[in-house]
C-alpha positions in Angstrom: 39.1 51.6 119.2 41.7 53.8 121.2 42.7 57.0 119.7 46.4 57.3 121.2 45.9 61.3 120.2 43.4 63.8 120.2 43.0 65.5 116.6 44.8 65.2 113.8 47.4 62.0 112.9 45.2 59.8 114.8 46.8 56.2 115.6 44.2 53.8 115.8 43.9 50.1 117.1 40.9 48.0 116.8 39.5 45.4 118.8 37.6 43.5 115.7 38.3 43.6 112.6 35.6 46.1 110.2 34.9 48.3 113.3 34.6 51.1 112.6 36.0 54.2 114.8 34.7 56.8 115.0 34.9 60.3 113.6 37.5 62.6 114.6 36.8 64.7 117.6 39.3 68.0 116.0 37.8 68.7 112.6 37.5 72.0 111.4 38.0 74.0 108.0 36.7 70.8 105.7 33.0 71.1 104.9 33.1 71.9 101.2 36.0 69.4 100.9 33.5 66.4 102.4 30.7 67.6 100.4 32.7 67.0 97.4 33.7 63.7 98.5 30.3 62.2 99.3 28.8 63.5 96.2 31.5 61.7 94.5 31.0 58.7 96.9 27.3 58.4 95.8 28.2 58.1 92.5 30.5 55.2 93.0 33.2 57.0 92.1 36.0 56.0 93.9 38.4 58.2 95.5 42.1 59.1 96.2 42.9 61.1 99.2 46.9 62.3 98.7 48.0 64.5 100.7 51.8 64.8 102.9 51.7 63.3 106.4 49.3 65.0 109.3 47.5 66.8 106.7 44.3 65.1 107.5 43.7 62.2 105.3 42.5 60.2 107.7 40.6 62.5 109.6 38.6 63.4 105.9 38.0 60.0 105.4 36.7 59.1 108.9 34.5 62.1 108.6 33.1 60.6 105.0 32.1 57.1 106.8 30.0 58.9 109.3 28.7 61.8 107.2 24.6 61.3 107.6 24.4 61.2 104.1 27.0 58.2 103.7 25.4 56.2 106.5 22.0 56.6 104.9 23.4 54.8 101.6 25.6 52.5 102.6 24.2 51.7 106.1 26.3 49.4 108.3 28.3 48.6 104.8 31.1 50.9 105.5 34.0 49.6 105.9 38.0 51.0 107.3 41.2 49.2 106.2 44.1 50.1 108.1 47.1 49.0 105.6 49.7 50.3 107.5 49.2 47.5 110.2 49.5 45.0 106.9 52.6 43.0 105.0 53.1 43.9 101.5 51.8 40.6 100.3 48.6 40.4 98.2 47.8 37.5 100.5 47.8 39.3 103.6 46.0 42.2 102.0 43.0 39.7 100.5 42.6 38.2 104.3 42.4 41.4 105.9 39.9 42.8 103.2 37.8 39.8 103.6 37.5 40.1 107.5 36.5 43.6 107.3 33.9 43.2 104.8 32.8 40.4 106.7 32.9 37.5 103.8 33.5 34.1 105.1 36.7 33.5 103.3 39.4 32.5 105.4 42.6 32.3 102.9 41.2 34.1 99.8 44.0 33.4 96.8 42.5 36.0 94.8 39.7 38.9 94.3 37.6 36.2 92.5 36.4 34.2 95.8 35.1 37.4 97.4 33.7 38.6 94.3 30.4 36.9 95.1 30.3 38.6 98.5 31.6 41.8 97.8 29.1 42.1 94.2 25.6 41.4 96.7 25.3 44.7 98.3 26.7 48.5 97.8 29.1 49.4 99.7 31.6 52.1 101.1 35.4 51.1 101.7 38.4 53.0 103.1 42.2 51.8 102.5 44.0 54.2 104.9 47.6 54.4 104.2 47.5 52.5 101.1 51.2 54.0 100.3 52.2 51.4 102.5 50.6 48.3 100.3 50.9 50.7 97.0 54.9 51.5 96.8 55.6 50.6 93.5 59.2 49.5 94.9 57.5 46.5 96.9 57.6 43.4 95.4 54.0 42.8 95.9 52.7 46.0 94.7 51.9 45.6 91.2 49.3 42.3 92.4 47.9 44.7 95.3 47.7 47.8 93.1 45.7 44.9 90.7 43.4 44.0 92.6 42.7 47.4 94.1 42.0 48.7 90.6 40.1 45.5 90.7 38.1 46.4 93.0 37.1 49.9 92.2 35.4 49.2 89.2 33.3 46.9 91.3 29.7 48.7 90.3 28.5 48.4 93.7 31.4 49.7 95.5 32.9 53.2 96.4 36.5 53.0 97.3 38.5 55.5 98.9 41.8 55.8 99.8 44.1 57.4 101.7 48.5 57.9 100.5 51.2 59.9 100.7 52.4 58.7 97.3 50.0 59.2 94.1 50.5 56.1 93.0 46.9 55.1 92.4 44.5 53.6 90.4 43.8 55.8 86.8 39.9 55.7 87.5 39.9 57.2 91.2 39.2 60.3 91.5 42.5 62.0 92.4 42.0 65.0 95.5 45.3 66.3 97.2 44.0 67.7 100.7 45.3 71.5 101.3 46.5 72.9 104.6 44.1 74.8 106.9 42.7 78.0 106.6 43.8 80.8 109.1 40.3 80.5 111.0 40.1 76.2 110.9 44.0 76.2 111.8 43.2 78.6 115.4 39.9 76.7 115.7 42.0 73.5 115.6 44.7 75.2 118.7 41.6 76.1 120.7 40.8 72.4 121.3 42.2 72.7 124.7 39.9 75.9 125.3 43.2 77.6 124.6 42.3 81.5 124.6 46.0 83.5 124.4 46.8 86.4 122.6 45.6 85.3 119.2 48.2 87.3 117.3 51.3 85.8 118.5 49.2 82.6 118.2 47.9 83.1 114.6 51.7 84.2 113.5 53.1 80.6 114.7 50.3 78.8 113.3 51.2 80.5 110.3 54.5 79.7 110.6 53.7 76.0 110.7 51.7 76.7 107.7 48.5 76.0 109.0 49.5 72.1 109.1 46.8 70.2 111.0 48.6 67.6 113.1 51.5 70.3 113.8 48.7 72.5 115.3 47.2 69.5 117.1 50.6 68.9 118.8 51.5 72.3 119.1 47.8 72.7 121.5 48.7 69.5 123.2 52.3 70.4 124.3 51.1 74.0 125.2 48.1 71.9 127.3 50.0 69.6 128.9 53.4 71.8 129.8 50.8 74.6 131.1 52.7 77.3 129.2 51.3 80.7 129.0 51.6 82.5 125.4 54.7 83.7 126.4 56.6 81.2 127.2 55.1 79.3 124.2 56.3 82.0 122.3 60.0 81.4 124.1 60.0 78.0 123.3 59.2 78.5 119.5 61.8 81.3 118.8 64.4 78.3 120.7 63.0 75.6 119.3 60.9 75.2 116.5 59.4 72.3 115.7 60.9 70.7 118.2 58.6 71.6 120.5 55.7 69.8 118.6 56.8 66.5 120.6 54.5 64.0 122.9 56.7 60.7 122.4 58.0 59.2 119.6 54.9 58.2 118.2 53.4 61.2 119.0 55.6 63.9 117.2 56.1 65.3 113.8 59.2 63.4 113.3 56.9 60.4 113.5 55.1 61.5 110.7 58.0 62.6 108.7 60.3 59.6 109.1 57.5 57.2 108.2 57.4 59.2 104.5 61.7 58.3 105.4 61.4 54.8 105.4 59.2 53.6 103.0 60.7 51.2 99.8 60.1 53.9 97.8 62.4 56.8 99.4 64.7 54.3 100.1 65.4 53.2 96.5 66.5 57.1 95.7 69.7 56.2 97.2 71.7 58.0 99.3 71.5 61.2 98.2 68.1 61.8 98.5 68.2 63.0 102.2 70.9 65.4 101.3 68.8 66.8 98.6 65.6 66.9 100.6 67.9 69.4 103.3 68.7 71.8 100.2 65.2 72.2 99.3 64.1 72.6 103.3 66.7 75.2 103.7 66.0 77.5 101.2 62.4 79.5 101.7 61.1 79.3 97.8 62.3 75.8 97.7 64.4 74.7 94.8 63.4 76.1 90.9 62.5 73.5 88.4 64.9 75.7 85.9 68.2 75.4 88.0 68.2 71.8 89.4 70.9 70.6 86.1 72.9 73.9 87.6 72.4 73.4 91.2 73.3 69.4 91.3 75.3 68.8 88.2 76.4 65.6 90.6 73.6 63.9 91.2 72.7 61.3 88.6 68.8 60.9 87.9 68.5 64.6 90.1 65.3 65.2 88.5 63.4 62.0 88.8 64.4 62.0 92.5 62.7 65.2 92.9 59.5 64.5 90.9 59.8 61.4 93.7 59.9 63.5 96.6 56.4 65.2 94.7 55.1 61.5 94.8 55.9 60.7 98.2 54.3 64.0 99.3 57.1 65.5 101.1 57.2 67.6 98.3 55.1 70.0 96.1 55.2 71.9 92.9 54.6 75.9 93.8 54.8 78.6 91.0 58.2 76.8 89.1 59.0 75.2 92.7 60.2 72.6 94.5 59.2 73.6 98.1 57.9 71.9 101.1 55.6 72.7 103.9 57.0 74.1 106.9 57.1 72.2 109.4 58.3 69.3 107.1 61.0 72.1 106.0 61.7 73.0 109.1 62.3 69.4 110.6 64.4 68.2 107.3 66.5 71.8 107.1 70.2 70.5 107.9 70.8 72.0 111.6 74.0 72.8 111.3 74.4 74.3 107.4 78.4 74.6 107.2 78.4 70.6 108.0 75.8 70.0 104.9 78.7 69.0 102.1 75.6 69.1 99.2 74.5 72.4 100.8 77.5 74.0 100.7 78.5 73.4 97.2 75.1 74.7 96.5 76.2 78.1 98.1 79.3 78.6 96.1 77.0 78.1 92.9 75.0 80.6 94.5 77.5 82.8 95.1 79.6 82.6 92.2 76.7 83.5 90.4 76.0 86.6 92.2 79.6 88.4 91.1 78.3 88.5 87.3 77.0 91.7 87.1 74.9 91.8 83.4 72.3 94.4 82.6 68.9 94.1 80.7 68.8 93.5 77.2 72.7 92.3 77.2 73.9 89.2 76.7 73.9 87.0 79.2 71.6 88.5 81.2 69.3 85.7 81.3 71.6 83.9 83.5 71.7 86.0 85.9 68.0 86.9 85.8 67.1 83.7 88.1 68.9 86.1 91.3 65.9 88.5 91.2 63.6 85.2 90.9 65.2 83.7 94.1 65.9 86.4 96.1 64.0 85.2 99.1 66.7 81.7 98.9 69.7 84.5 98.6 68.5 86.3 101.6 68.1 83.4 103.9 71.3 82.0 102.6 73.3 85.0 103.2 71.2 85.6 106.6 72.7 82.1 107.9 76.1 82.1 106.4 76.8 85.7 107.3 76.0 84.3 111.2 78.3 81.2 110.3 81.0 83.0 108.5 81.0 86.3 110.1 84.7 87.3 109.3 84.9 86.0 106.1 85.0 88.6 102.9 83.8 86.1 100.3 80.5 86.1 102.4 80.0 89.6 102.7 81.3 90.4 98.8 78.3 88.1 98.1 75.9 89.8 100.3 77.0 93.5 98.5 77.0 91.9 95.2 73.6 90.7 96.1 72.2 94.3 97.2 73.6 95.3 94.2 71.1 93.2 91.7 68.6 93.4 93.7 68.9 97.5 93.7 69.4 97.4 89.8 66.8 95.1 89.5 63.9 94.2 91.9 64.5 97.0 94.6 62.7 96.3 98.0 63.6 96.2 101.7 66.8 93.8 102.8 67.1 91.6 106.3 70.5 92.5 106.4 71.2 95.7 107.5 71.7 95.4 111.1 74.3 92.4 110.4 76.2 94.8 108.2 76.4 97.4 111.1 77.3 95.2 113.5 80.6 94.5 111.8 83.2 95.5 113.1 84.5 99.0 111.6 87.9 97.3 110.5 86.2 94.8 108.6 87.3 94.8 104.9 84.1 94.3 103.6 82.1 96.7 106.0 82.5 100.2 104.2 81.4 98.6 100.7 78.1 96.9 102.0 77.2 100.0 104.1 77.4 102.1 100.7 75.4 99.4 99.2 72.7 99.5 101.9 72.4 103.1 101.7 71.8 103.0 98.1 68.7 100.7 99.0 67.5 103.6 101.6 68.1 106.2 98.8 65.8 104.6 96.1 62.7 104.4 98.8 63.0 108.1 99.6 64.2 107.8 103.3 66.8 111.2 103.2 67.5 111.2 107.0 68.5 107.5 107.0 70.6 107.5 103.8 72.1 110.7 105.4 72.8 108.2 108.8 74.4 105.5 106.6 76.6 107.7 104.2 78.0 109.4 107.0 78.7 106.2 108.5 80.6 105.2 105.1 82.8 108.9 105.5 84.1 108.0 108.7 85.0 104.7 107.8 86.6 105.8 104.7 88.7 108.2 106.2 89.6 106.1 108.6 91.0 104.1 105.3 92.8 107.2 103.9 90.7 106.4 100.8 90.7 109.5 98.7 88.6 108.4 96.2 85.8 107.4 98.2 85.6 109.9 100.0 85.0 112.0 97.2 82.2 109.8 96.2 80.5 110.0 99.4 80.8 113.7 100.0 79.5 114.0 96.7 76.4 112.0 97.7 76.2 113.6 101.4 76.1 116.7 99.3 72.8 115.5 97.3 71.0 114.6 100.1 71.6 117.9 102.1 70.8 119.9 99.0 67.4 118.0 99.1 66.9 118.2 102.6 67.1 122.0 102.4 70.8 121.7 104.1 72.6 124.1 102.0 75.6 125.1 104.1 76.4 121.5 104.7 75.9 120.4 101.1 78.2 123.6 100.0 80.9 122.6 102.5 80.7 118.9 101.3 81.0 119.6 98.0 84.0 122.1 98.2 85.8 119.6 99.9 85.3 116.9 97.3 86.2 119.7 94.9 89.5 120.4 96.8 90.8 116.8 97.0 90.4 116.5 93.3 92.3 119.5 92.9 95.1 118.0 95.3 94.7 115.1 93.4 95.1 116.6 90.2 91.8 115.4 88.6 90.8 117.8 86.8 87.6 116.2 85.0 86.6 114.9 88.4 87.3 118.4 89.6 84.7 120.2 87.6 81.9 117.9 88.0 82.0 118.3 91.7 82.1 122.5 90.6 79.8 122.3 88.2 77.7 120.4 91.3 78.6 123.4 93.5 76.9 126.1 91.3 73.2 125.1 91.6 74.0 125.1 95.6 76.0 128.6 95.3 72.5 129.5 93.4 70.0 128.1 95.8 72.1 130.0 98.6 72.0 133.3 96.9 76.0 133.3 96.3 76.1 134.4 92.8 79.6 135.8 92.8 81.0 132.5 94.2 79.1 130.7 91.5 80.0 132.7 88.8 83.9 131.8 89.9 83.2 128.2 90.6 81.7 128.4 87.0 84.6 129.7 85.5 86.8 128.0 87.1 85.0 124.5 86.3 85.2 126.2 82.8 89.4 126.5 82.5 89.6 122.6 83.8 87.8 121.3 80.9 90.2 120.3 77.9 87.6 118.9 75.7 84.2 119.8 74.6 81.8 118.1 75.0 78.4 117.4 77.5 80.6 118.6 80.8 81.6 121.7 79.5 77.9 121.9 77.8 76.9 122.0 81.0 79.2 124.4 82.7 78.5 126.9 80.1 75.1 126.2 80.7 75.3 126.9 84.4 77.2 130.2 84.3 74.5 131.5 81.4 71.8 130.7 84.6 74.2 133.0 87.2 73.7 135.8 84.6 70.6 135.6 83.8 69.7 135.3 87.8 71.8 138.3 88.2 70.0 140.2 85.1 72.8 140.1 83.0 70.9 139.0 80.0 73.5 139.6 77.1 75.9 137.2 78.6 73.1 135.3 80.1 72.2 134.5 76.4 75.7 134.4 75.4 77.0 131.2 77.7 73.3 129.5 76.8 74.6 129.8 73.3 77.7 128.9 73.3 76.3 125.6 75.4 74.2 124.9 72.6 77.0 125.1 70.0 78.4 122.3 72.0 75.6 120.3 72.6 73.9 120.0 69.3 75.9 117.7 67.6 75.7 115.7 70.6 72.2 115.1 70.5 72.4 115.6 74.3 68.4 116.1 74.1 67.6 117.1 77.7 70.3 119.5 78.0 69.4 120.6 74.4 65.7 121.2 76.1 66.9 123.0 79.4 68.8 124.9 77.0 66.4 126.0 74.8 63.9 126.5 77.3 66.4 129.4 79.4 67.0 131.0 76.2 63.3 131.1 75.5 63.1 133.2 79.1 66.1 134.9 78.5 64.6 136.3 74.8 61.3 137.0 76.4 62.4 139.7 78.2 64.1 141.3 75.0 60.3 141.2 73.7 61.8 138.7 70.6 58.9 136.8 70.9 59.6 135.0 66.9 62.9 134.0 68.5 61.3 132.7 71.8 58.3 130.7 70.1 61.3 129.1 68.2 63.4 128.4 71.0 59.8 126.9 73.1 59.4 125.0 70.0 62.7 123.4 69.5 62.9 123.0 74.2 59.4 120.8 73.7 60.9 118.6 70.5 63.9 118.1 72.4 62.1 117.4 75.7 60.1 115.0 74.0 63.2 112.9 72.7 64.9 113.4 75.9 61.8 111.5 77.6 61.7 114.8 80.0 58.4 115.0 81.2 58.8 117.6 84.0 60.7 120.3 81.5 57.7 119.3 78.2 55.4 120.6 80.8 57.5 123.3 81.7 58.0 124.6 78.3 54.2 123.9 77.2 53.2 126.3 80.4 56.0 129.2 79.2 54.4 128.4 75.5 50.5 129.1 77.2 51.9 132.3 79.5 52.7 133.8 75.5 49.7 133.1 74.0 47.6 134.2 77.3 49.9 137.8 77.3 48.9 138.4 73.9 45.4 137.4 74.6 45.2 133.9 72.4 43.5 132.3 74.9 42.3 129.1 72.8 46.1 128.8 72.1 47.0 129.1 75.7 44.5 126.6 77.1 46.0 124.3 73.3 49.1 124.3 75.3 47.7 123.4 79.1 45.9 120.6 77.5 48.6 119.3 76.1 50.7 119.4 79.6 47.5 117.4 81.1 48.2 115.1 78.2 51.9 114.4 79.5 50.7 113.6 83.3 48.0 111.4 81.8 50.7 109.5 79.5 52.6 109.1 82.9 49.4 107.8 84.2 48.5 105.4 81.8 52.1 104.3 82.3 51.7 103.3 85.3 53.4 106.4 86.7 50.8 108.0 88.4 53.2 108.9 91.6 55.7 110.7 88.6 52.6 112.6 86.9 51.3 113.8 90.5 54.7 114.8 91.4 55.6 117.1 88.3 51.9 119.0 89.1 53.1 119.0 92.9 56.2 120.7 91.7 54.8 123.2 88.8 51.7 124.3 91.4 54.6 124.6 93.8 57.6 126.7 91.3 54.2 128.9 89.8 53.1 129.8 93.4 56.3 130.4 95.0 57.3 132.2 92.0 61.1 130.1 91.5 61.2 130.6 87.9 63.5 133.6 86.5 60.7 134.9 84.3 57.7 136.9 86.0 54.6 136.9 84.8 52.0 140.4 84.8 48.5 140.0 85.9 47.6 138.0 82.9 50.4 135.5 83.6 49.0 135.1 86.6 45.4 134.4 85.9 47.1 132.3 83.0 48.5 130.0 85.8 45.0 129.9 87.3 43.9 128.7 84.5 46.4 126.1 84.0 46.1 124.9 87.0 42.1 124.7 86.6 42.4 122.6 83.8 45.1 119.9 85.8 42.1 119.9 88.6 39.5 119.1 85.8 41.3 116.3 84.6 41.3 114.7 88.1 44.2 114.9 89.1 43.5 116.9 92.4 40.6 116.2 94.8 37.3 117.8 95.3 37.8 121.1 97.4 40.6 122.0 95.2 38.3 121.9 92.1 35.7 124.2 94.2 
């Protein structure tokens, strides 16, 4: 025996027939695997090894024949069948079998003649390769695949064999071999005493998904070329799997291609190749759900694919059709705009991605599957944005893309950098930078949203593109105001504010106002507030939530500047409009200021009414910050007018909210509304102030959050 390799994928020759070879010297990762199969093996139960080529069949089965525990019941009755090497005739497979067992028939027509043989002791047999005898396309194979079954049901004998089809026998027992684990797979690169940086190492080795003859090759070629880690790492970023090559018959291509050529791929037809590059291209694979949409074309679609799952060049993977790695990455088409079947497939893709459904409307099932394969939409964009860099359609896709996944599975995107690289005059640049910004908003990251939206100004000016400017100063203005930027939010705003008034928009023109005011506010400009207030005021034709709201506002500038009369006045006249809205969280803010504003009249029946009707309204309004709010203004009554048990009633129930949130699985919301009432309570930000027993009330309120664990140890003490 010559191994023409070392590890994995072994090619073997034999000198005389039934010699054995011997165990493979690579062989890591499998111990509980092998135990498995000899207890199965000294039960007689025979066994099918299925697994896609280079996996390790072979190298499992070799290990079986010489495991101690094998030899000691079978002895020198262990026989290897290399079927590979054989014709797909049943008489060519009966001679061979009959030499390696050692019987003396020389022609045998049948199993019959060599049942007397094969029946007188026990025995151990391997058929490695057996897809190549066992393709049900071969003429032959139904009398092989017959006497095989034959044979296994032989009391005396354990069978075992190895395919990349599963195509077997219904009484083996059926074992697909897995991939490495991370510690096997760098065990198996370290053949060559290899000792590199093991984290670049470990990261290709997962990138070949832990594939055993891959690795094997991938150690060899390193060996032999005497590449450092470096440069190995500058041949994989250049070359993927094209590196794993020896010769022909040493490569991964060789492995692949013989999967390629068998009967049984063949008889697909011609579009099985094509279909094997769409699911190598795309990183999920292909879903089971969309293959009717994908390749309405392709007759018999899904029987080819449950094929491809026979042959092993394929697997089933959460609702997938995928493929290992390096198989992937050897089938993917190499140059995608050339891929006719491909490319159909990424008009479907993208056609899809323009319909723009929410939840819980119709037809948003069909769009639902974007958010399930956004990993495939990535990559696809990724390459065809390269391809197609100065085409719109490519880059409308890639916004309309951001856009579902922002409405509906936000996350990080791969894109950004290829959507600021555009040029500036691109048509489709200033619509996918506001759509990566918005992803940059929703994870919190101010200064970078600042970065992009400023971006977006200057390349909508450069447009002339009133409107969108508006929109972005509108936005700049948000983020400055929550940055603590208030002179650049104010002059943002104003701006907007003044090119709706140019424009004549007057609706437009006291939002952006009405916008203004809590900035004027925060900046200590009440005078200029109480005129951007009024003014917002004389815009508005209609009433209704925006002048609610502007009402609203300009009752707050009173009351901050201790006008209380028209304080309470404009927060009344705001709730004449809203209440037959049902507009319940203005209702609550509403309610709640007129509560603070009354306090300080001493009408406390009026302000228990108006704390009353702020928590109802919160409550509809699903507004947990201003419930708590309002149940902490209701606790600072009671605790003035010493009802303490009513006071702590009230904090209780606030712990109650944040402990809803929790249970909710907002834990991050519940700890940020007690972040921001310990915060507004110690800083002292709301209008009302409290006397001594409002502040020990606040101590105590603050007591009980810590009790219910929602602040750490030292803060309790």
């Amino acid at each position: 025996m010559i191994p023409t390799i070392k590890g994995y994928g072994v090619s073997l020759e034999f000198s005389v027939p039934g010699e054995l070879p011997p165990p493979p010297g690579i062989f890591f990762g499998r111990t509980k695997l092998i135990e498995r199969i000899v207890d199965f093996a000294e039960r007689f139960t025979s066994i099918a090894l299925v697994g896609a080529g280079g996996i390790g069949k072979t190298s499992v089965a070799l290990t079986v024949l010489h495991d101690d525990r094998i030899k000691h019941r079978f002895g020198d009755n262990r026989r290897f069948v290399r079927c590979d090497e054989l014709p797909a005739s049943l008489p060519h497979f009966l001679r061979q079998l009959s030499k390696t067992v050692g019987a003396s028939v020389e022609n045998p027509e049948d199993l019959t003649s060599l049942q007397p043989f094969l029946s007188s002791k026990d025995m151990f047999i391997v058929l490695d390769n057996a897809e190549s005898v066992l393709d049900p396309q071969e003429v032959n194979a139904k009398d092989i695949f017959g006497v095989v079954e034959e044979l296994s049901q032989l009391s005396n004998i354990c069978l075992c064999i190895t395919s990349r089809i599963s195509t077997v026998p219904p009484d083996f027992k059926w074992l697909y071999i897995p991939t490495l684990s991370t510690e096997a797979a760098c065990d198996t690169y370290r053949i060559y005493q290899h000792r590199e940086r093991s984290d670049l190492i470990k990261n290709i080795l997962k990138q070949l998904d832990f594939h055993p003859l891959s690795i094997t090759l991938l150690a060899t070629v390193t060996h032999h070329n005497r590449w450092d880690t470096d440069r190995l790492a500058r041949e994989w970023d250049g070359r993927r799997t094209d590196v794993l090559w020896i010769d022909h018959s040493k490569s991964l291509a060789a492995a692949i291609e013989v999967s390629l050529s068998s009967l049984m791929f063949r008889e697909l037809g011609p579009d099985a190749r094509d279909l094997l590059g769409v699911v190598a291209f795309f990183p999920q694979g292909v879903d089971e759900n969309n293959i009717d949409r994908l390749f309405p074309t392709i007759a018999g679609r899904k029987k080819i694919f449950d094929k491809f799952c026979a042959l092993s060049l394929a697997y089933h993977s959460d609702g997938f059709i995928t493929m290992l790695a390096p198989i992937r990455d050897y089938l993917s088409p190499k140059d995608p705009a050339s891929a006719p079947l491909l490319c159909s497939n990424k008009e479907r893709y993208f056609t899809r991605l323009s319909v723009h459904v929410e939840p819980g409307k119709p037809g948003f099932e069909e769009v639902r599957w974007i958010t399930s394969e956004d990993v495939n939409f990535e990559h696809l964009l990724d390459v065809f944005t390269t391809i197609d860099a100065t085409s719109s359609g490519v880059w409308d896709a890639c916004r309309y893309f951001m856009g579902h996944l922002f409405s509906h599975k936000a996350r990080p995107v791969t894109l950004g950098r290829k959507i600021e690289a555009l040029a500036d005059n691109h048509p489709s640049k200033l619509e996918c930078i506001i759509s990566l910004s918005l992803f940059v908003q929703k994870v919190g990251n101010d200064a970078e949203y600042k970065r992009l939206l400023t971006h977006a100004l200057g390349l909508s000016r450069g447009r002339g593109d009133d409107h969108m400017i508006t929109l972005i100063l509108g936005d700049l203005s948000t983020v400055h105001f929550r940055m603590g930027l208030l002179k650049e939010g104010i002059q943002q705003a104003k701006e907007a504010s003044e090119i709706y008034g140019r424009l004549s928009k007057p609706a437009e023109q006291a939002d952006l106002l009405a916008f203004l005011i809590p900035l004027y506010l925060k900046d200590n400009q009440l005078d200029v507030a109480e005129e951007a207030a009024s003014h917002a005021i004389n815009l508005i034709s209609e009433k209704g939530e925006q002048l609610c709201r502007c009402h609203h506002l300009l009752g707050i500038i009173h009351q901050t500047k201790g006008d209380f009369e028209k304080g309470i006045h404009h927060h009344k006249v705001a709730l004449t409009i809203a209440s037959p809205l049902n507009l319940f969280s203005l209702l609550a803010d509403i309610h709640f200021s007129l509560a603070q504003l009354l306090f300080y009249q001493d009408m406390f029946d009026d302000v228990n009414a108006h704390i009353a009707q702020a928590k109802l309204d919160a409550t509809n309004g699903n507004e947990a910050l201003l419930l708590t709010y309002a149940l902490g203004f209701q606790a600072s009554i009671w605790c003035a007018q010493r009802r303490l048990e009513e006071a702590k009633s009230e904090a209780l129930r606030a712990v109650d909210v944040l402990k809803e949130l929790e249970a909710a699985g907002e834990m991050e919301l519940a700890m940020d509304l007690l972040r921001r009432i310990d915060h507004d309570s110690r800083e002292n930000v709301t209008p009302h102030e409290l006397d001594d027993d409002g502040e020990v009330l606040a101590t105590v309120l603050f007591v009980v959050f810590i009790d219910s664990s929602y602040s750490d140890g030292a803060a309790k003490e």
